[in-house]
C-alpha positions as CSV (number, residue, x, y, z in Angstrom):
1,X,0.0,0.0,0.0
2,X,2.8,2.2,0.1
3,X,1.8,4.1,3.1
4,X,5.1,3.8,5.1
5,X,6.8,5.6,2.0
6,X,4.3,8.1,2.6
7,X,5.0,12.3,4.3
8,X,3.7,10.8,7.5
9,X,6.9,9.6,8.4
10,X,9.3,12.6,7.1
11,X,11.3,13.8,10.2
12,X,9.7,17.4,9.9
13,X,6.2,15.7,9.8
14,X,7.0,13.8,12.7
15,X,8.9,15.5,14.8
16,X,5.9,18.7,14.3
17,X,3.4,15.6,15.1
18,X,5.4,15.1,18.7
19,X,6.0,19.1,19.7
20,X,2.5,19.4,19.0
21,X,1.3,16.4,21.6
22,X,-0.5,17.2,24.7
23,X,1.6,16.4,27.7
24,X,0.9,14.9,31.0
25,X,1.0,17.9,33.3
26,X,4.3,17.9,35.4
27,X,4.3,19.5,38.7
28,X,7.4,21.8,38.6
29,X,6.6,22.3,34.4
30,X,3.2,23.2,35.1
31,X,4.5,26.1,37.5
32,X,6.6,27.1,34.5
33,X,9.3,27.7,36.1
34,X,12.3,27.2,33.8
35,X,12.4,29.2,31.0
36,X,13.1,27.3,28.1
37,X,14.7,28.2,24.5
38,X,16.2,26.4,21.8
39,X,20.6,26.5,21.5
40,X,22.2,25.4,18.1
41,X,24.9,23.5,19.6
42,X,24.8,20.8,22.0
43,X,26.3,22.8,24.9
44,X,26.6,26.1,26.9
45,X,28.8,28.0,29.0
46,X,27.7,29.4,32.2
47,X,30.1,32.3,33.6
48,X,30.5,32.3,37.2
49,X,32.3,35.5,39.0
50,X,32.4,34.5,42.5
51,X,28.8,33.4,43.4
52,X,26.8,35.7,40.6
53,X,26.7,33.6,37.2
54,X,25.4,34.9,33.7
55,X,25.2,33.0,30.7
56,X,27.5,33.0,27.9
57,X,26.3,32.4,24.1
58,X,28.6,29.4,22.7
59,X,28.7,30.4,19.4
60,X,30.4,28.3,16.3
61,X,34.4,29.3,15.8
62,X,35.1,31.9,14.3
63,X,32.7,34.3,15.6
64,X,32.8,37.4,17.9
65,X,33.0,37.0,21.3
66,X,30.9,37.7,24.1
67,X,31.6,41.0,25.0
68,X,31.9,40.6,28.8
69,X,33.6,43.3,31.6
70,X,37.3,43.1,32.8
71,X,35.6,41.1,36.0
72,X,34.7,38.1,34.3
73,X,36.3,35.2,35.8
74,X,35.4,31.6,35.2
75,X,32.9,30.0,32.3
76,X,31.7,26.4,32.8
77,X,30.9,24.3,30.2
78,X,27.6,22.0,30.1
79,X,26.6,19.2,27.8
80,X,23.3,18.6,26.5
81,X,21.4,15.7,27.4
82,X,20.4,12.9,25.1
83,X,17.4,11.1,25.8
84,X,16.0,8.7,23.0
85,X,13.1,6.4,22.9
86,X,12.4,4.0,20.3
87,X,8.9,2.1,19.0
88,X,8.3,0.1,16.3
89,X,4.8,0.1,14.2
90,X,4.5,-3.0,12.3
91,X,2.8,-3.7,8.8
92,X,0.2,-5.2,10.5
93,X,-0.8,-2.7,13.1
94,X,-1.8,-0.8,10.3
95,X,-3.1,-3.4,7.7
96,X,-6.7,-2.8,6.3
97,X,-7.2,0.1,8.8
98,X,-9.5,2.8,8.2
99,X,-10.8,5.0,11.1
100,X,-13.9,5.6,12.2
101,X,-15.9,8.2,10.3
102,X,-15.0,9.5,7.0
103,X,-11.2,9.4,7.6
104,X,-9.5,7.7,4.4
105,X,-6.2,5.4,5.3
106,X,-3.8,7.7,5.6
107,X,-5.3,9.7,8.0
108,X,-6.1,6.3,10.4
109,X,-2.5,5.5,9.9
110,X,-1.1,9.0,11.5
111,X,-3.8,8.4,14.0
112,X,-1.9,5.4,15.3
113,X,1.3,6.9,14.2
114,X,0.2,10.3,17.1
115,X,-1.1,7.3,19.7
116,X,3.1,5.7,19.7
117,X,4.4,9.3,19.5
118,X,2.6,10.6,22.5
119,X,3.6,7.6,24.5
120,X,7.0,8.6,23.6
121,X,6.4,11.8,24.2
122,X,5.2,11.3,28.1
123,X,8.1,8.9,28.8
124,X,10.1,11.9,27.6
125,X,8.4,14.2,29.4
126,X,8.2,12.5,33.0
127,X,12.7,12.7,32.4
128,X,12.2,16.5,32.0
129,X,10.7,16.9,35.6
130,X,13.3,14.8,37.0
131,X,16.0,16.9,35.7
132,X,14.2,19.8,36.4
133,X,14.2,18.8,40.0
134,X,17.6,17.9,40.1
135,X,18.1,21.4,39.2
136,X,16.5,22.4,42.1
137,X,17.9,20.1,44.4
138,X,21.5,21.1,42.9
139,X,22.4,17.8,41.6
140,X,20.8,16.2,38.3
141,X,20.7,12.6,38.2
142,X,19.9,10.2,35.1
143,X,17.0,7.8,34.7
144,X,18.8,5.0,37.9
145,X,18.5,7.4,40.2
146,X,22.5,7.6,41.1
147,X,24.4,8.2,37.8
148,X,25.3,12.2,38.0
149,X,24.4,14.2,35.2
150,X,25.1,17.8,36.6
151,X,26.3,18.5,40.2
152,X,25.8,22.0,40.3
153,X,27.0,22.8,43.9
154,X,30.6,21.2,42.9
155,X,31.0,21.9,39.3
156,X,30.8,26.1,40.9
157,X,32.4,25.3,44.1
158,X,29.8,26.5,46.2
159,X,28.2,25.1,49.3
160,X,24.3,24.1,49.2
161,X,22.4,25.9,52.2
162,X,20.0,24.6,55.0
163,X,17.9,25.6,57.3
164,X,16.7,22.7,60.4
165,X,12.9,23.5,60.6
166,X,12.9,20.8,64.2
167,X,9.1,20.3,63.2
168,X,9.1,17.6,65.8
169,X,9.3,20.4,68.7
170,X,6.0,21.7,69.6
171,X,7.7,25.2,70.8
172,X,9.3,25.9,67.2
173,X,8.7,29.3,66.0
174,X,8.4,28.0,62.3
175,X,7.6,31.7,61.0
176,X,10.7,32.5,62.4
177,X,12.6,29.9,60.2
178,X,10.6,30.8,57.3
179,X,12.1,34.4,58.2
180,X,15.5,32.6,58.2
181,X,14.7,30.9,54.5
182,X,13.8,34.8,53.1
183,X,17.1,35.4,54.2
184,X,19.2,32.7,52.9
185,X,17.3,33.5,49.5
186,X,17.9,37.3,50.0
187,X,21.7,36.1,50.3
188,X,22.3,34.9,47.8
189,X,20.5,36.6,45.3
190,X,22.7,39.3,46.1
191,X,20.5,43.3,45.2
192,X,18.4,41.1,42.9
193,X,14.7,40.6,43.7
194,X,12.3,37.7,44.0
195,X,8.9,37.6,43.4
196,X,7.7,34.4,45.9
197,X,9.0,31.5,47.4
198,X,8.0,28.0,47.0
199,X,8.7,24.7,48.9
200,X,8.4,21.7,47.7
201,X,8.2,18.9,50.4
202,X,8.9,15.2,50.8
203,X,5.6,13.5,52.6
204,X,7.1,13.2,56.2
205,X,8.0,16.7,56.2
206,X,4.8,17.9,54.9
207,X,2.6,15.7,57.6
208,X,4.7,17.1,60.2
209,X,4.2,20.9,58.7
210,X,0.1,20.8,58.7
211,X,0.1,19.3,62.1
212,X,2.6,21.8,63.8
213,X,1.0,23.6,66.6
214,X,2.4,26.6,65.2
215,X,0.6,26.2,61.9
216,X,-2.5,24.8,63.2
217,X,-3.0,27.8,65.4
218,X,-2.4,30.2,62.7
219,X,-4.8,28.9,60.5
220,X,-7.6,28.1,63.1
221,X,-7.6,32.3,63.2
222,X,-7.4,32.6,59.6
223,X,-10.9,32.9,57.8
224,X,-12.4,30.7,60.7
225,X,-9.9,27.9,60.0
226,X,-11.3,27.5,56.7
227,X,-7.5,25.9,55.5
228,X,-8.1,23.2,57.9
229,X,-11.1,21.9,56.0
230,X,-9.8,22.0,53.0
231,X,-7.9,18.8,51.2
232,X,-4.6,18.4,53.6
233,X,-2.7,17.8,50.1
234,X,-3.7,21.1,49.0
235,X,-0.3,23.6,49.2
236,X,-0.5,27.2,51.6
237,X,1.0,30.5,52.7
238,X,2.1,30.7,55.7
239,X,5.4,33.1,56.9
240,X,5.1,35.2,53.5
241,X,6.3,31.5,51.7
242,X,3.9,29.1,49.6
243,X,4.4,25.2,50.8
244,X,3.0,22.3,48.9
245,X,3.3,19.0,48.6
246,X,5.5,17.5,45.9
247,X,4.3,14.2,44.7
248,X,6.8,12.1,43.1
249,X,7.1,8.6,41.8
250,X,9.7,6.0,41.4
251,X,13.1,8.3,41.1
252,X,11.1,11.6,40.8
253,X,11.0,12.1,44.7
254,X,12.0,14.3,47.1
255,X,13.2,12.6,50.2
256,X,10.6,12.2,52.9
257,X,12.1,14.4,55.4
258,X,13.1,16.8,53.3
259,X,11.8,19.9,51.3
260,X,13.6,22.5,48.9
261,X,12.7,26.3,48.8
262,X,13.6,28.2,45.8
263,X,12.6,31.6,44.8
264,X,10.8,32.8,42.0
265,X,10.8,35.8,39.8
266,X,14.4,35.8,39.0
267,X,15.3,36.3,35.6
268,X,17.1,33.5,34.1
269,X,17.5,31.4,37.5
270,X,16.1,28.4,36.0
271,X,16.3,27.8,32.5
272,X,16.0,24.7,30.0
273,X,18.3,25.2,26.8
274,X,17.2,22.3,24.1
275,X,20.0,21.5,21.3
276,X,19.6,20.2,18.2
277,X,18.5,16.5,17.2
278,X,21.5,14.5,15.9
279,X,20.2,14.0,12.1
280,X,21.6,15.5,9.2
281,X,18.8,17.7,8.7
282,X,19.1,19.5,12.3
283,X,22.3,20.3,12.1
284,X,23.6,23.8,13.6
285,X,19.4,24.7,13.7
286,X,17.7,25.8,16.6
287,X,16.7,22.6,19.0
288,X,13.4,22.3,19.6
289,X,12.1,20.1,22.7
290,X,11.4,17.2,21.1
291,X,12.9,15.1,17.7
292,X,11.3,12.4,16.0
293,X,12.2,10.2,12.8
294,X,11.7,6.9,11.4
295,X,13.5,4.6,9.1
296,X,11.9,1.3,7.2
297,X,12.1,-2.3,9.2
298,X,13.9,-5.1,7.0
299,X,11.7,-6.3,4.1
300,X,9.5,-3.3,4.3
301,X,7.6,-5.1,7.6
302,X,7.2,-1.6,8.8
303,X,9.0,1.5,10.4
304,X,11.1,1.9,13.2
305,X,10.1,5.3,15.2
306,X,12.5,7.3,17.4
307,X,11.5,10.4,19.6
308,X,14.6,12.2,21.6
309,X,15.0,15.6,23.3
310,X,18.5,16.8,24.1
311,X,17.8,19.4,27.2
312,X,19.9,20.5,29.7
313,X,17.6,21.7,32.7
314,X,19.8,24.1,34.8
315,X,19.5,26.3,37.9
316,X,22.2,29.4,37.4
317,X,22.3,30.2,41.2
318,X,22.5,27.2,42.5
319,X,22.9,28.7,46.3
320,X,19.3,30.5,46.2
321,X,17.6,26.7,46.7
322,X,17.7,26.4,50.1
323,X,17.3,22.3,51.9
324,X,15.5,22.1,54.5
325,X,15.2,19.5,56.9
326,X,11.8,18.6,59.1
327,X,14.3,18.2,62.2
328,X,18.1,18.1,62.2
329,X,20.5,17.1,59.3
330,X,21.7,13.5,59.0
């Protein structure tokens, strides 16, 4: 029938087919935190003078520099991710198929063609939020769980900040540590300014929060205690910072005693930079956040699919993300 020969399976079809997928909401992509562009290579230079860090175009040899102050001191270099899946859809899947309705073959064929890609696409997707928390938590670790990707903290030499919230103490003046967080932030931000503050906590350290005398007595005068009938899962304010609840699964966790406050509002604190897929017709052209491409099975039994992204999630101040721990540090 021809149809695997057909423009359904060009790479630009394809790979327009997948960026144009609706995702499975992500917690920390949903806040839209990161701000996310396309780069033409496959890495980036961060430049770091002392504590305050700026970005640094890498552009192709042979082109002007950067024009940067006499106080620049050191650029680090970071790599692109690569993160490919691969499906196959056989001859068969796709033999005698017609959709329902009107649709003629080709069209039921890039229906099943979208159904694999936006599999692909949420596997993808799911990796994004853990490297995107990673960022947050200063160190971004592949798909195991343990393999290092980015340690933020010791590729800029700096040293990751806590505060000891001792939830466990019924006498703890927790709006006095959530002073001691604004702080920390204010730190090291340096004179630049924040919008908010969010933490994100692991599920001991959020039970422990909502059941805190301190808490429970501030919101038992607030509005009647109308927080304390709402869903307990459901995030707050409370000491000028927002808390939630981050609900993770398999390696996309924060640990249970832990949580992670990070401001927001910053320009260019958290970004996503997406490089270029590696096929001949990508090269040196924007990257886009996700690839895919297909090539023909042995004896024409059907087509091979790959989707990939090549991100690298980063936090540019990593210093500002402040750990917290629901009693004292391990």
């Amino acid at each position: 029938m021809g149809i695997f020969d057909s423009d359904i399976f060009s790479l630009s079809s394809l790979t327009a087919a997948i960026n144009e997928v609706q995702y499975v909401p992500s917690q920390i992509g949903q806040a839209g935190l990161f701000e996310a562009e396309g780069i033409s290579t496959t890495s980036l230079v961060i430049e770091k003078d002392g504590d305050t860090l700026g970005l640094v175009e890498n552009k192709p040899r042979g082109a002007p520099g950067t024009v940067v102050g006499a106080d620049k001191r050191t650029g680090v270099s970071f790599h692109t991710a690569h993160l490919p899946t691969t499906a196959t859809i056989n001859a068969d899947e796709v033999q005698n198929v017609r959709a329902f309705g009107s649709e003629d073959q080709e069209q039921a064929v890039q229906t099943v063609v979208n159904r694999r890609l936006a599999k692909m696409a949420r596997r993808i997707d799911m990796t994004h939020e853990h490297h995107k928390l990673g960022a947050i938590m200063g160190k971004v670790l592949d798909s195991d769980g343990s393999t290092v990707i980015y340690d933020l903290f010791q590729t800029f030499g700096m040293t990751q900040q806590t505060v000891e919230m001792a939830l466990d103490t019924a006498s703890t003046d927790v709006k006095g540590k959530s002073l001691d967080i604004h702080e920390k932030v204010e730190n090291a931000l340096g004179g630049l300014s924040y919008t908010g503050i969010t933490v994100r906590c692991g599920k001991s350290f959020w039970r422990k929060l909502i059941s805190h005398k301190a808490v429970k007595e501030a919101y038992e005068r607030y509005q009647a205690g109308a927080q304390l009938r709402e869903d307990p899962r459901d995030g707050f304010m409370f000491g000028g910072i927002f808390w939630e609840r981050y609900r993770g699964g398999g390696p996309i966790k924060i640990a249970d005693t832990e949580a992670y406050a990070s401001p927001e509002g910053v320009m260019d604190l958290f970004i996503s930079r997406f490089a270029p897929g590696d096929y001949m017709d990508t090269v040196n052209t924007l990257g886009l956040p996700f690839y895919a491409s297909s090539e023909p099975l042995d004896h024409n039994k059907g087509v091979s699919l790959e989707a990939q992204s090549n991100p690298a999630h980063l936090c540019t101040r990593p210093k500002v993300n402040i750990k917290l721990y629901e009693n004292t540090a391990p």
